[in-house]
C-alpha positions, 0 to 999 in steps of 0.5 A: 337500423334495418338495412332498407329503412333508407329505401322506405320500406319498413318491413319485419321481413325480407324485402321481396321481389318478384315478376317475369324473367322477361316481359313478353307480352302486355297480357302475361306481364299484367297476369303474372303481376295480378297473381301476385297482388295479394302476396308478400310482393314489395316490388314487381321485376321483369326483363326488358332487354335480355342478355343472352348467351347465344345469338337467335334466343329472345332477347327482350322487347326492349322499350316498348315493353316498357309500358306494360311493366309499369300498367302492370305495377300500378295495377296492383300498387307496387314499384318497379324494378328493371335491369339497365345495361346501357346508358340508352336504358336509362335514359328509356327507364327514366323517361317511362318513370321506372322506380328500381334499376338493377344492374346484371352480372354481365356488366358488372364486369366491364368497369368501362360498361358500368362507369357509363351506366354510372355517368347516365345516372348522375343528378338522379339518385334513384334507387340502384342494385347491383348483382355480383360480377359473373365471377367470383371477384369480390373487389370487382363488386365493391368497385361496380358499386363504388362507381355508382356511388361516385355517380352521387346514389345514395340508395345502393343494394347488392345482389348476389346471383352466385358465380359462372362455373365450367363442368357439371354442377347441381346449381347454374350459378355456384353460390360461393357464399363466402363471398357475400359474406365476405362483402357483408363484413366490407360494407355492413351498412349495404343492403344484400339480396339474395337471387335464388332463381339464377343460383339454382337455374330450376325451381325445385332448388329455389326453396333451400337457397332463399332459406340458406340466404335468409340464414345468413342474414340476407335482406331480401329476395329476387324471385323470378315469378311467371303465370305459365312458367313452362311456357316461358319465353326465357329461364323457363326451369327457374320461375314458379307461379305466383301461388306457388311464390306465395307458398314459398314465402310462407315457408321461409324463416327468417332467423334472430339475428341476435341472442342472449343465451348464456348457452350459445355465449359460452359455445362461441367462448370454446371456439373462440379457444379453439381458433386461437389453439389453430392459430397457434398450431399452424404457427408451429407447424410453419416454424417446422417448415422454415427449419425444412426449407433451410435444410432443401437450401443447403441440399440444392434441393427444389421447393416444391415436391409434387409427389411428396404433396400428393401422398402428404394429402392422401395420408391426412384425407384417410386421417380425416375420414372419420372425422365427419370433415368432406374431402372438399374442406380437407383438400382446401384446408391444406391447399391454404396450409401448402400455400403458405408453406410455399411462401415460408420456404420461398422467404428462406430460400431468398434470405430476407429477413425471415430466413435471418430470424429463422437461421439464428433460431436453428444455429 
């Protein structure tokens, strides 16, 4: 079953969202929605109460904004979405008859925020979308969903929106896509948007995370839309014209998610060997590691050694080099293998039964 047919929405597409970052004024919002009425649009976002980072920016019209998202969406015949981030803009939403709600990365990670949101809810079982918390903490966004769903919704989609970083990056949100990858393998029945406006933070990145997201079987988009993006009164570098949204998702393949062929069958068979050949590996190098945390017990000697690890990882990145591997891998892979490591000697170095199964092994 595709993954928003619950939503009534049987599509042989991505679900597409689109719309301002925020509603500004009656004319740009029904301008913006009129450009994108003959497009592959399924529901029509905007902002109504904006979350700013710093006080004195635009930070929405709020509910008298209201009115002319939903002039806007019946306008040109699609439902509405709006972000809630209060009890109070749910009881505003509901009364003005808002058809989607989405709830942002700033609430979703106060559980305290997102249990009231939640309680408000209650008895309505509207349709809800949840983005990921602003940091990368997987089972913070499976418990934001999980307390909407206490809350008796049935129709819950996520979104991700990638991850707050410090330092410069090319993206405004990193994507970490592991981690929607991971909450796909948590909860494979929910519905998973991809927000490429907020992970790129400018437009000219927009095209290659929407893609990248639809490669890894993602059921939707939420792409920020404005009909004078430069003008825009909020994330003015991350919104495109609705002509250029169109020529975007035209552009965009959404890939098989399955296939037969014999050829790619027998390739996952030789990784499937592969990793069990890892597997095996890193437990005989763990073994070896034991065997070296008895002998630092018995010399006094301190688990960890900083500057035998600096140049252990020096020697295997020059090792890697040619391989075609980036530094970034080799330095996590052996972080993780240095962890565990760790851990191994720790077990020793305490006598649990480990040590026990490790010393009888060596004696």
């Amino acid at each position: 079953m595709r993954r928003f047919d619950s939503w009534g929405f049987q599509l042989d597409r991505p679900l597409v969202i689109s719309g301002p970052c925020s509603v500004e004024t009656e004319e740009q919002t029904m301008a913006t929605a009129v450009g994108l009425k003959d497009y592959d649009v399924d529901i029509l976002r905007g902002g109504i109460w904006k979350p700013r980072t710093r006080p004195n920016s635009f930070e929405g019209n709020g509910e008298k904004a209201l009115p002319w998202l939903k002039k806007a969406g019946e306008a040109i015949g699609r439902p509405i979405a709006v972000e809630v981030a209060t009890p109070q803009h749910v009881e505003a939403c509901l009364k003005h008859g808002v058809d989607y709600y989405w709830i942002g990365a700033r609430t979703s990670v106060n559980p305290f925020a997102v249990q009231e949101i939640a309680d408000a809810l209650k008895g309505t079982n509207v349709p809800v979308m949840v983005k990921n918390p602003i940091n990368p903490d997987l089972k913070l966004w499976l418990g934001a969903i999980e307390r909407i769903e206490g809350a008796g919704i049935t129709k819950i989609a996520a979104i991700h929106r990638g991850f707050s970083h410090y330092g410069e990056s090319v993206y405004r949100n990193q994507p970490i896509w592991q981690i929607p990858i991971d909450f796909r393998l948590e909860r494979p029945d929910m519905p998973l948007v991809c927000d490429p406006s907020h992970i790129a933070g400018r437009r000219d990145l927009l095209f290659q995370i929407a893609q990248m997201s639809l490669d890894l079987g993602f059921d939707g988009l939420m792409i920020e839309s404005h009909v004078n993006p430069d003008e825009a009164w909020s994330d003015a570098k991350q919104q495109v014209t609705p002509d250029r949204f169109n020529e975007m998702t035209i552009e965009l393949r959404q890939r098989n998610r399955t296939t037969d062929d014999s050829s790619v069958k027998e390739l996952r068979g030789a990784l499937e060997e592969i990793d069990r050949l890892i597997i095996e590996m890193t437990s005989e190098r763990m073994e070896v590691v034991r065997e070296l945390g008895l002998i630092k017990k018995e010399n006094n000697v301190a688990i960890y050694q900083p500057g035998h690890l600096a140049k252990m990882l020096e020697r295997r990145l020059l090792k890697a080099e040619p391989s075609g591997l980036s530094k970034e891998f080799i330095n996590n892979l052996f972080d993780a293998i240095h962890t565990e490591s760790i851990r191994q000697q720790s077990e020793v170095f305490y006598d649990n039964p480990v040590s026990k199964s490790v010393g009888s092994k060596v004696s």
